[in-house]
N, CA and C atoms as an extended XYZ file, in Angstrom:
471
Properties=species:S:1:pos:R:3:atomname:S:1:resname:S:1:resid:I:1 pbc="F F F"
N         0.831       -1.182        0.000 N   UNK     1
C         0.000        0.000        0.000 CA  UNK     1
C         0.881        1.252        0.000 C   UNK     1
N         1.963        1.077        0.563 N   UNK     2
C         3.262        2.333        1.019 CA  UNK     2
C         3.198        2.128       -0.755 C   UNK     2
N         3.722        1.398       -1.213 N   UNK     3
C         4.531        1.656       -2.350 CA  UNK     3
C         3.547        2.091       -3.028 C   UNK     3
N         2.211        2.068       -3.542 N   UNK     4
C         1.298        2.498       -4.713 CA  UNK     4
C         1.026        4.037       -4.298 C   UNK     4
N         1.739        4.373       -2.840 N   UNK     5
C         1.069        5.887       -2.444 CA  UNK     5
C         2.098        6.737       -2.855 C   UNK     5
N         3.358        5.814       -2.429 N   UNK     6
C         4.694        6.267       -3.107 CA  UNK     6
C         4.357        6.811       -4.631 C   UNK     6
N         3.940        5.688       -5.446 N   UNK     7
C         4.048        5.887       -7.087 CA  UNK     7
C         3.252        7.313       -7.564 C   UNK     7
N         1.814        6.969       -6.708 N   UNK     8
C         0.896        8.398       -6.711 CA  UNK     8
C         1.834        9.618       -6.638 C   UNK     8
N         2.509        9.917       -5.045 N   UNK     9
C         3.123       10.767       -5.433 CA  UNK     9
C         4.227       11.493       -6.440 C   UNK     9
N         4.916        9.983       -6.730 N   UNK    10
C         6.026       10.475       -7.962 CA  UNK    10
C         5.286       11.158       -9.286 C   UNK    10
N         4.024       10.501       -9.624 N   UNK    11
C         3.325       10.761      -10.726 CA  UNK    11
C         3.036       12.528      -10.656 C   UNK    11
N         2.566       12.592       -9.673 N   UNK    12
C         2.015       13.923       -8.764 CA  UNK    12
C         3.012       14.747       -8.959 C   UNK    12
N         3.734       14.190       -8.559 N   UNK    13
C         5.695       15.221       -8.466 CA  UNK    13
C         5.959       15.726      -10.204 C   UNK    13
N         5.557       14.495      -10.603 N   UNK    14
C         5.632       14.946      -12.272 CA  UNK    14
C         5.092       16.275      -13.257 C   UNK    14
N         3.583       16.164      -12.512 N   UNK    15
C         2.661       17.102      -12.855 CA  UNK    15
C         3.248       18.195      -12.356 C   UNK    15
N         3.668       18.873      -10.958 N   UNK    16
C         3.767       19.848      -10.583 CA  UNK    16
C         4.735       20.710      -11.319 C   UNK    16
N         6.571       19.982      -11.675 N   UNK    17
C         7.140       20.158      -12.334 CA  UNK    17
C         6.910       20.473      -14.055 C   UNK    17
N         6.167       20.138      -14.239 N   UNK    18
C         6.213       20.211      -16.025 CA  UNK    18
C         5.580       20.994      -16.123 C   UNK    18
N         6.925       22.168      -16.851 N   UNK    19
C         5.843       23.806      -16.900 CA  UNK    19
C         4.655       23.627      -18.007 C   UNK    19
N         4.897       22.312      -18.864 N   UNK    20
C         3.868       22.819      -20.016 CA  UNK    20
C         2.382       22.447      -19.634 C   UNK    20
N         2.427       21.333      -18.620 N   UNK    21
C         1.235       21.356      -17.778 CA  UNK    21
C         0.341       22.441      -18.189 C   UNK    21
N         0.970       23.762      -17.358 N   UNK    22
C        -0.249       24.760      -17.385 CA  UNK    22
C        -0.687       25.775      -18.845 C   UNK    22
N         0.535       25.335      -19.743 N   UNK    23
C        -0.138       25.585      -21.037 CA  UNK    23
C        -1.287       25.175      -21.536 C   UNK    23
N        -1.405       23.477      -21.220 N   UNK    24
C        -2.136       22.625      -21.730 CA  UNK    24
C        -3.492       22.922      -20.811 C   UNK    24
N        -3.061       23.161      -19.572 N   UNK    25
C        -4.805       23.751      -18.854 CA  UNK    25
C        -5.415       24.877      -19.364 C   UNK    25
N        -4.631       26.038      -19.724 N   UNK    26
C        -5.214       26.891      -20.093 CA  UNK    26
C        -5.239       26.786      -21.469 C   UNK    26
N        -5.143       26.362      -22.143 N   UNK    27
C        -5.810       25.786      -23.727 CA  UNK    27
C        -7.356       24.745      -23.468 C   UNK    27
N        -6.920       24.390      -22.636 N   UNK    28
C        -8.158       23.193      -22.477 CA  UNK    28
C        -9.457       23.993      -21.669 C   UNK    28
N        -9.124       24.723      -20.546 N   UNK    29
C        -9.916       25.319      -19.813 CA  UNK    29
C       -10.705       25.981      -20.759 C   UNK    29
N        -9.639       27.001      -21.974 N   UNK    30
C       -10.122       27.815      -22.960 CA  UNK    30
C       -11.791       27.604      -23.979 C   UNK    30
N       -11.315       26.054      -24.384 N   UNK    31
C       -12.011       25.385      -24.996 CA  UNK    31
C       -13.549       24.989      -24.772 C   UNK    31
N       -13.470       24.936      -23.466 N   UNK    32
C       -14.820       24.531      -22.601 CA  UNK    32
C       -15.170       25.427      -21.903 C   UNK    32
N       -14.637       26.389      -21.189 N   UNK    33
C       -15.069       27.960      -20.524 CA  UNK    33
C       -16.494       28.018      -21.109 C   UNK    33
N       -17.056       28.237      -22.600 N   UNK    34
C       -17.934       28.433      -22.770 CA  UNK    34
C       -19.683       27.761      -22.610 C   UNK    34
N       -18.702       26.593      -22.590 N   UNK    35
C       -19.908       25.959      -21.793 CA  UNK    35
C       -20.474       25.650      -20.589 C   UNK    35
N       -19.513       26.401      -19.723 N   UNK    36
C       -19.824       26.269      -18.351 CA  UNK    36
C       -20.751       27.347      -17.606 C   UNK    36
N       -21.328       27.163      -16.749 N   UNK    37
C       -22.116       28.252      -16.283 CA  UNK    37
C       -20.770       29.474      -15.009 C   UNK    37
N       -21.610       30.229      -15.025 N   UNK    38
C       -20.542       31.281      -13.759 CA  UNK    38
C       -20.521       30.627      -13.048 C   UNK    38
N       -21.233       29.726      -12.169 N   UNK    39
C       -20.712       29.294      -11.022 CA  UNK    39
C       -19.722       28.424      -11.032 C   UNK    39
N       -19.543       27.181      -12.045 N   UNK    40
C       -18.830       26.566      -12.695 CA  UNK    40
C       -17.422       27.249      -12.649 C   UNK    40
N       -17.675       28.266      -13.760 N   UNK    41
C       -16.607       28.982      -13.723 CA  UNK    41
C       -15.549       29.848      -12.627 C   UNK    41
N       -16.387       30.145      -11.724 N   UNK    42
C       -15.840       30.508      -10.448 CA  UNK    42
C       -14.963       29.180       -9.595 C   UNK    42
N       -15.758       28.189       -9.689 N   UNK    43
C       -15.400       27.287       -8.982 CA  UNK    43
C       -13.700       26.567       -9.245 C   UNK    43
N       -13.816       27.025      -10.759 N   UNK    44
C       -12.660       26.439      -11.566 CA  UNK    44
C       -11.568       27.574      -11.293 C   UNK    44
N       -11.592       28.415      -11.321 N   UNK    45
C       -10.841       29.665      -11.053 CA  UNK    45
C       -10.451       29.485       -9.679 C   UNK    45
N       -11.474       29.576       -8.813 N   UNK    46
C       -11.191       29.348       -7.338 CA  UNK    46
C        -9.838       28.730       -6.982 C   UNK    46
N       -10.098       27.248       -7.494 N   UNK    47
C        -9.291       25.756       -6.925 CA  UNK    47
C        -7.903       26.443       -8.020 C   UNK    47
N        -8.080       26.781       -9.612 N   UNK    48
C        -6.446       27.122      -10.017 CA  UNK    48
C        -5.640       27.967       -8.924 C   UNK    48
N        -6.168       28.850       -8.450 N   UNK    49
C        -5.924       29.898       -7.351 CA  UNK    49
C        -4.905       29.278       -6.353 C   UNK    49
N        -5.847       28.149       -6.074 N   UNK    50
C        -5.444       27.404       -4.228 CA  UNK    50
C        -4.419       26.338       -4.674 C   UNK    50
N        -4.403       25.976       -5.985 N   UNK    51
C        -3.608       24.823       -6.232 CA  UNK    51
C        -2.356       25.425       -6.765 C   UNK    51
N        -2.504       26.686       -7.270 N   UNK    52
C        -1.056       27.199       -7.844 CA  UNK    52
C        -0.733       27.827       -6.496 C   UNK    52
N        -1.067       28.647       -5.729 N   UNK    53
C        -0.493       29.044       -4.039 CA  UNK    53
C         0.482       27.567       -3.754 C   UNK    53
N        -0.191       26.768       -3.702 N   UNK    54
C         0.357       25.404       -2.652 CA  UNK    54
C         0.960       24.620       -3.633 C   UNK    54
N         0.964       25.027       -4.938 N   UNK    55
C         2.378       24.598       -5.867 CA  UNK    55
C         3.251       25.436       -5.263 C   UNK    55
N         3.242       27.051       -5.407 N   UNK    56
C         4.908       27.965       -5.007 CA  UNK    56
C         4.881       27.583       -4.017 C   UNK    56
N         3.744       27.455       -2.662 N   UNK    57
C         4.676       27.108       -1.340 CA  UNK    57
C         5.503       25.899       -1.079 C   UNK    57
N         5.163       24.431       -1.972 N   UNK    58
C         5.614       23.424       -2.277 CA  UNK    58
C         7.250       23.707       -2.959 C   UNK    58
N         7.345       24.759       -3.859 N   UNK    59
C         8.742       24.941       -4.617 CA  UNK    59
C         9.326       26.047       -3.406 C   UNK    59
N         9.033       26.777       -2.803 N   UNK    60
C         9.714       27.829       -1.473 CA  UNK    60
C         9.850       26.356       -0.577 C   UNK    60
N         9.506       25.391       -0.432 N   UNK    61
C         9.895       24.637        0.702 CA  UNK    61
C        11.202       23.357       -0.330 C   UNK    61
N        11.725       23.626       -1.313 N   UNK    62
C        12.019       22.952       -1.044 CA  UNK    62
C        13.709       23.600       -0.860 C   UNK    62
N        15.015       22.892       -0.240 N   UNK    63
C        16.175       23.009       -0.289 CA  UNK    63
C        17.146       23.071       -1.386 C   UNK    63
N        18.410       23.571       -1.233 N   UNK    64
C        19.236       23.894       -1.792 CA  UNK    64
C        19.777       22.506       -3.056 C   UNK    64
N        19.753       21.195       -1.930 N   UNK    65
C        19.845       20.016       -2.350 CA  UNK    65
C        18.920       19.542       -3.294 C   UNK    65
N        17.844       20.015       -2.903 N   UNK    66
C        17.027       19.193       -3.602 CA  UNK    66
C        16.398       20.043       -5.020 C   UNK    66
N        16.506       21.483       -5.127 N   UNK    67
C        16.833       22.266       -6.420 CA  UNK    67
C        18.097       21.997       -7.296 C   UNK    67
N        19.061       20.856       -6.553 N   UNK    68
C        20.008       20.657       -7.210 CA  UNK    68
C        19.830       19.413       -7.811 C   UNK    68
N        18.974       18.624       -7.204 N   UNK    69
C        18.705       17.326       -7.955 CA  UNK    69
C        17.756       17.239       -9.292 C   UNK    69
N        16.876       18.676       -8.806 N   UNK    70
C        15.712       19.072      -10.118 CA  UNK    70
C        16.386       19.694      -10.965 C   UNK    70
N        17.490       19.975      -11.349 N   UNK    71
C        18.734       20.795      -12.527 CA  UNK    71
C        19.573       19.955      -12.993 C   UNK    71
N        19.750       18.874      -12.148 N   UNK    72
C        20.873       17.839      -12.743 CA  UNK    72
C        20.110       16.948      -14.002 C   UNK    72
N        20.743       17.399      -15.327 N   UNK    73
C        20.913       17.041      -16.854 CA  UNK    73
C        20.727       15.855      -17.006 C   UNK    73
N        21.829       15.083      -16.048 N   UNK    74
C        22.953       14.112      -15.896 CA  UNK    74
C        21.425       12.514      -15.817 C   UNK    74
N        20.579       12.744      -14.914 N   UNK    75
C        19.647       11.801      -14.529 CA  UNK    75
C        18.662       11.917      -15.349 C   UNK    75
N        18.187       10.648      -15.332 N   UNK    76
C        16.526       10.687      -16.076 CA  UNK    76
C        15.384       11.136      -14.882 C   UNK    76
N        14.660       11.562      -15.481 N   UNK    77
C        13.306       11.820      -14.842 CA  UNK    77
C        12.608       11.031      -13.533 C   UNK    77
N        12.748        9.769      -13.885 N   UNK    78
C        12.881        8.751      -13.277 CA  UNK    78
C        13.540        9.048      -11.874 C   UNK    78
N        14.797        9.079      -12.251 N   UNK    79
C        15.663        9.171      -11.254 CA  UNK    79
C        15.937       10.341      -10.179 C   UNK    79
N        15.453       11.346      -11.114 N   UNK    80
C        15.002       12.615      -10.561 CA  UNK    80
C        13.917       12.446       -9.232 C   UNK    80
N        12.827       11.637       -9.737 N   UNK    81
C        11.842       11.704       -9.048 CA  UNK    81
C        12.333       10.937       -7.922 C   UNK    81
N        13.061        9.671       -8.192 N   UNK    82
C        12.895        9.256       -6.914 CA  UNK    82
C        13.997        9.744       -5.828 C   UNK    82
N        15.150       10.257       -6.321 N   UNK    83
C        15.734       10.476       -5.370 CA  UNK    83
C        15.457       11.879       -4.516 C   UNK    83
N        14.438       12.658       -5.342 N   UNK    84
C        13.515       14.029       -4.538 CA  UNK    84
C        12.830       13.415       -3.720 C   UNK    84
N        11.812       12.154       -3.581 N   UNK    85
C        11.149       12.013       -2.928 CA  UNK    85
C        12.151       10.989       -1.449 C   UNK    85
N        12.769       10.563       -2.182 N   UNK    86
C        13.342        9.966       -0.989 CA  UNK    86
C        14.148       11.144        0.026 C   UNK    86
N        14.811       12.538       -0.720 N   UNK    87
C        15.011       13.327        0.226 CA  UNK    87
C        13.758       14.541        0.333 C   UNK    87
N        12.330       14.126        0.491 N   UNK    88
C        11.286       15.153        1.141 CA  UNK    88
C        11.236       14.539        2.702 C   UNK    88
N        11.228       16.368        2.950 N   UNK    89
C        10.612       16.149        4.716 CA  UNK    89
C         9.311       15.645        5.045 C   UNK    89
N         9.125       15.382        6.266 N   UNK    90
C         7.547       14.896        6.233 CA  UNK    90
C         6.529       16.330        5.750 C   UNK    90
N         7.503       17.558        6.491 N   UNK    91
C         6.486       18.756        5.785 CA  UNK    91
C         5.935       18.586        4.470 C   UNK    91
N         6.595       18.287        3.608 N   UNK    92
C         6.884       18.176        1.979 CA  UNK    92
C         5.950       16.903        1.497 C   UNK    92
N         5.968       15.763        2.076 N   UNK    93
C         5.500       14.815        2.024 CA  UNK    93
C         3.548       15.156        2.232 C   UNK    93
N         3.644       15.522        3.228 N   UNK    94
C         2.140       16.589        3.435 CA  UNK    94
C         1.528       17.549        2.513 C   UNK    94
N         2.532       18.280        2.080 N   UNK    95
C         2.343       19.306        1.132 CA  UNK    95
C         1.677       18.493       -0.124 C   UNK    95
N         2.358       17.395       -0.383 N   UNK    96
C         2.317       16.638       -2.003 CA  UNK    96
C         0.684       15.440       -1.397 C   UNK    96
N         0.295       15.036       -0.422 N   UNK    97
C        -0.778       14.185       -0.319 CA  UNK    97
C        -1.664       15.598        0.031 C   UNK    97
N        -1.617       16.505        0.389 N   UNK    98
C        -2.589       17.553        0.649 CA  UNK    98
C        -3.201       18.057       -0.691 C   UNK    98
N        -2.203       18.402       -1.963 N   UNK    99
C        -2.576       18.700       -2.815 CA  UNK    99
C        -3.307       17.391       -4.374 C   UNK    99
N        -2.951       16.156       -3.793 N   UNK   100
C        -3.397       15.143       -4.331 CA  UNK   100
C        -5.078       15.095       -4.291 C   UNK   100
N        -5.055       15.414       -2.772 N   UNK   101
C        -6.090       14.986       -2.209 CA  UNK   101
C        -7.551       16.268       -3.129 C   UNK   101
N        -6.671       17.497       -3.026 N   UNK   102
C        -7.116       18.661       -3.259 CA  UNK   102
C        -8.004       18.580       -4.696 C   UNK   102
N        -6.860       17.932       -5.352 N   UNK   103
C        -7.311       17.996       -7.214 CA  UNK   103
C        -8.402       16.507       -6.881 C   UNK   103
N        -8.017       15.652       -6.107 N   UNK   104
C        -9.091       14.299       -6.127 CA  UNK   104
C       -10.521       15.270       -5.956 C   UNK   104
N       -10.631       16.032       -4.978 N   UNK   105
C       -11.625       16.983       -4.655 CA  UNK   105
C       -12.224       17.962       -5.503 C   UNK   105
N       -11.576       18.568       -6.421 N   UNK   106
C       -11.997       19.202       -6.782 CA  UNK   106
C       -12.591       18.609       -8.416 C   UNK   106
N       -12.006       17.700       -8.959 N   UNK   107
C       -12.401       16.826       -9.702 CA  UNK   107
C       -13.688       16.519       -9.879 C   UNK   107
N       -13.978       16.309       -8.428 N   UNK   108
C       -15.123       15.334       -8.370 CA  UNK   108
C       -16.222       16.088       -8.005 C   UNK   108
N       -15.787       17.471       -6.901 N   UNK   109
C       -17.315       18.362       -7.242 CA  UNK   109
C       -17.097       19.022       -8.135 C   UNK   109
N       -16.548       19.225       -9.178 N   UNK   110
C       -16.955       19.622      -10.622 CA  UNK   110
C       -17.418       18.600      -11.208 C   UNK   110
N       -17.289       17.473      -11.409 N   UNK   111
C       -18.183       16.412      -12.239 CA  UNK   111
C       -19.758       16.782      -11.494 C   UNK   111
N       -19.997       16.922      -10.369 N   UNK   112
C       -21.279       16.812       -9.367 CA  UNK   112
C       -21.930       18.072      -10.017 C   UNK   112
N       -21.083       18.886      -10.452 N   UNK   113
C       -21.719       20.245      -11.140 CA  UNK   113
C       -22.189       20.463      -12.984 C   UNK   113
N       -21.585       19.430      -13.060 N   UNK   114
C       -22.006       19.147      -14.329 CA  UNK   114
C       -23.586       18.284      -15.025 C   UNK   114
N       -23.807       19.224      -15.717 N   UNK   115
C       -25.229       18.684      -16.602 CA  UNK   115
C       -25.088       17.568      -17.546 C   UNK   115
N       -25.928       16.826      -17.726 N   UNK   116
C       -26.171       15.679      -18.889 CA  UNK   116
C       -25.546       16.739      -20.255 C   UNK   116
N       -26.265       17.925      -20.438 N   UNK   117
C       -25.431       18.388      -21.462 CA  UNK   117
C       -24.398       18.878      -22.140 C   UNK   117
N       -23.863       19.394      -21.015 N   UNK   118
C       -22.592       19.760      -20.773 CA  UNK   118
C       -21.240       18.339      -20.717 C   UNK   118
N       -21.641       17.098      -20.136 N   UNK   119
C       -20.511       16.260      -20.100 CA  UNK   119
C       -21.120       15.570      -21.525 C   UNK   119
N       -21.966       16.168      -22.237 N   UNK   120
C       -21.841       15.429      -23.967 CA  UNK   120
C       -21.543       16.409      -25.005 C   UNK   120
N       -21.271       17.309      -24.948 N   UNK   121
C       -20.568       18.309      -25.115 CA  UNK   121
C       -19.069       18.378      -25.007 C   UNK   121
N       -18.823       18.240      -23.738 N   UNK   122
C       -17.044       18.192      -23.339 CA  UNK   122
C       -16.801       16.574      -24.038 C   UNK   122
N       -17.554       15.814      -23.628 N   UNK   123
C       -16.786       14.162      -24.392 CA  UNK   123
C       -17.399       14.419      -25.843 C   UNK   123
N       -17.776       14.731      -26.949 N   UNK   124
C       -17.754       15.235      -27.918 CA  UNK   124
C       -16.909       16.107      -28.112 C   UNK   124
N       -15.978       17.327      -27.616 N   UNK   125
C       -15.011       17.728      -27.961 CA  UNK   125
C       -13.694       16.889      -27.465 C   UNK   125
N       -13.920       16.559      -26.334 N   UNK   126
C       -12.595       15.829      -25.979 CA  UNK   126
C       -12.459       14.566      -27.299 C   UNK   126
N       -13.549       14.093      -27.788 N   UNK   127
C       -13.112       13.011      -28.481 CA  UNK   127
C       -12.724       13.664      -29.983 C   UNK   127
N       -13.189       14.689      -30.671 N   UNK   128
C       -12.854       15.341      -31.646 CA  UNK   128
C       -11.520       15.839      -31.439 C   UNK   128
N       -10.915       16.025      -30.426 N   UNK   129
C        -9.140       16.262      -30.342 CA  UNK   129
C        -8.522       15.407      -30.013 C   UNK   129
N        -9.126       13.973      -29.975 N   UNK   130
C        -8.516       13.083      -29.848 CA  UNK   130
C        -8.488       12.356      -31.337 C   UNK   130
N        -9.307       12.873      -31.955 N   UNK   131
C        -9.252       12.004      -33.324 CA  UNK   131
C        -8.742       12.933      -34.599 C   UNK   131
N        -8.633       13.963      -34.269 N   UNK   132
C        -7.859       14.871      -34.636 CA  UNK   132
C        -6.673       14.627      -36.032 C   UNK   132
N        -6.615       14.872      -37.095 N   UNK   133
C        -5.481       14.228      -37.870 CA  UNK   133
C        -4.552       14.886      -37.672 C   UNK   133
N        -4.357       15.873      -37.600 N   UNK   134
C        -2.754       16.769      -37.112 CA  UNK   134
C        -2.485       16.462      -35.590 C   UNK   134
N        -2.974       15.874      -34.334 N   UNK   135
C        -2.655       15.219      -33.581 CA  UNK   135
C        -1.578       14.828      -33.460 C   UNK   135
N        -0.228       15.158      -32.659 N   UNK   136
C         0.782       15.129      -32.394 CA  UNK   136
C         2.158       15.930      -33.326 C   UNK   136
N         1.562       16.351      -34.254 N   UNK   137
C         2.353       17.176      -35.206 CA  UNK   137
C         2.626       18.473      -34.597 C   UNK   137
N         4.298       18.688      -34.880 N   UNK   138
C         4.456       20.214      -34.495 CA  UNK   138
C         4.121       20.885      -34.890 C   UNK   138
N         4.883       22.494      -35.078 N   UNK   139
C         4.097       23.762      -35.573 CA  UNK   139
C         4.852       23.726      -36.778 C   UNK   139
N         5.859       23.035      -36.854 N   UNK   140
C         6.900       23.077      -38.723 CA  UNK   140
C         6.254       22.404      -39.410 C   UNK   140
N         5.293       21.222      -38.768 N   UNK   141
C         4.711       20.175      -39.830 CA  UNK   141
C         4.978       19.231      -39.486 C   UNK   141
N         4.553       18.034      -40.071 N   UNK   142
C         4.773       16.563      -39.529 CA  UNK   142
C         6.021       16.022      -38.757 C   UNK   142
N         6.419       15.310      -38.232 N   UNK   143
C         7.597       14.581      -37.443 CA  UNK   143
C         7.856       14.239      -38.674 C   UNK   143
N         9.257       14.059      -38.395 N   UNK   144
C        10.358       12.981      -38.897 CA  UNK   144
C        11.162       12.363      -38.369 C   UNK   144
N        10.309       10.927      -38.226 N   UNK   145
C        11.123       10.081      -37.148 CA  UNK   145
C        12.319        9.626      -37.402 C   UNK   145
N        12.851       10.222      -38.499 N   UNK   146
C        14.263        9.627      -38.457 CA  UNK   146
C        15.311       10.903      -37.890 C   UNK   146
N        14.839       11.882      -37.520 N   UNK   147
C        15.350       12.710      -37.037 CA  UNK   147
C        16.698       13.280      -37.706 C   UNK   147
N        16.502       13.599      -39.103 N   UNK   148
C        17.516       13.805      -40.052 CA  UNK   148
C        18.528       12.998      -40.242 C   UNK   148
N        18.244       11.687      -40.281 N   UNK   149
C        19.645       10.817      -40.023 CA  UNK   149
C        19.278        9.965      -41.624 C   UNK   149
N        18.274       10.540      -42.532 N   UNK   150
C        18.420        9.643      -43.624 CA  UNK   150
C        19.039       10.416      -44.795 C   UNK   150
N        19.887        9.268      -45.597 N   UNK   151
C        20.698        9.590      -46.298 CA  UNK   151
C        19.814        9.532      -47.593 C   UNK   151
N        20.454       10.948      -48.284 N   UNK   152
C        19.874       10.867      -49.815 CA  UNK   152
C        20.323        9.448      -51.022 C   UNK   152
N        19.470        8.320      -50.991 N   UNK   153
C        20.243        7.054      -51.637 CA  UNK   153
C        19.743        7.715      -53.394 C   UNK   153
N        20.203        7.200      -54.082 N   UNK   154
C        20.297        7.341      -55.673 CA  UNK   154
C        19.503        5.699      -55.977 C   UNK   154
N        18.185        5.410      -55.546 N   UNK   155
C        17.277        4.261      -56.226 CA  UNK   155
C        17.252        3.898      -57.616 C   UNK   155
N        17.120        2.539      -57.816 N   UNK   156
C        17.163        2.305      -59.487 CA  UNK   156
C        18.828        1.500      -59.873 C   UNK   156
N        18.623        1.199      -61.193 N   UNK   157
C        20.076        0.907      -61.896 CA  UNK   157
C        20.879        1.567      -62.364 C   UNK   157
């Protein structure tokens, strides 16, 4: 049970860190804003409010050490994560199940606030950007998974 609360938090640790996170909320928030009522909308505003506060107080708590482990190049992500969590204080440790708990919460009385029409609406758009044909393509244009490594061959006899 330790270990799956463990994993929660590493996952958690993930989210907080990845600045593009909040690109992707406020594109998404963007998208659906209009279908929400004011109160809705307040409610959503509210919790970004309380959850970005107790993100900076989460990054002001942490140490010298452990801003040094979130800069080091050298490790994977992975490794990042776990050796941050193995050096959080119990303060820190609190901080990260407080705010778990927070988004579990707030999740769920926003679903409670939602209309039959409104969640066929949002899963009708959510599924239209999921089926999306430019879906995962950058802003230059398609990937190239060979990542410039193919050679111009001369085909034929």
């Amino acid at each position: 049970m330790k270990f799956r609360t463990n994993i929660h938090q590493l996952i958690f640790l993930g989210f907080i860190f990845c600045a593009t996170l909040m690109q992707a909320q406020s594109s998404g928030y963007e998208l659906i804003s209009k279908e929400l009522t004011k109160e809705q909308q307040r409610l959503l505003a509210k919790e970004k409010e309380i959850l970005k506060a107790n993100r900076e107080a989460f990054k002001a708590s942490l140490s010298k050490d452990q801003l040094a482990i979130l800069r080091n190049k050298s490790l994977s992500k992975a490794q990042i994560r776990k050796q941050l969590m193995a050096s959080f204080t119990k303060t820190q440790r609190d901080l990260v199940k407080n705010q778990q708990m927070r988004l579990r919460q707030t999740r769920e009385s926003f679903r409670k606030t939602l209309t039959k029409e409104q969640r066929n609406v949002l899963k009708e758009r959510i599924d239209k950007i999921r089926n999306a044909k430019d879906r995962g393509e950058l802003k230059d244009g398609p990937r190239n998974n060979a990542g410039g490594r193919q050679k111009n061959r001369k085909r034929g006899n």
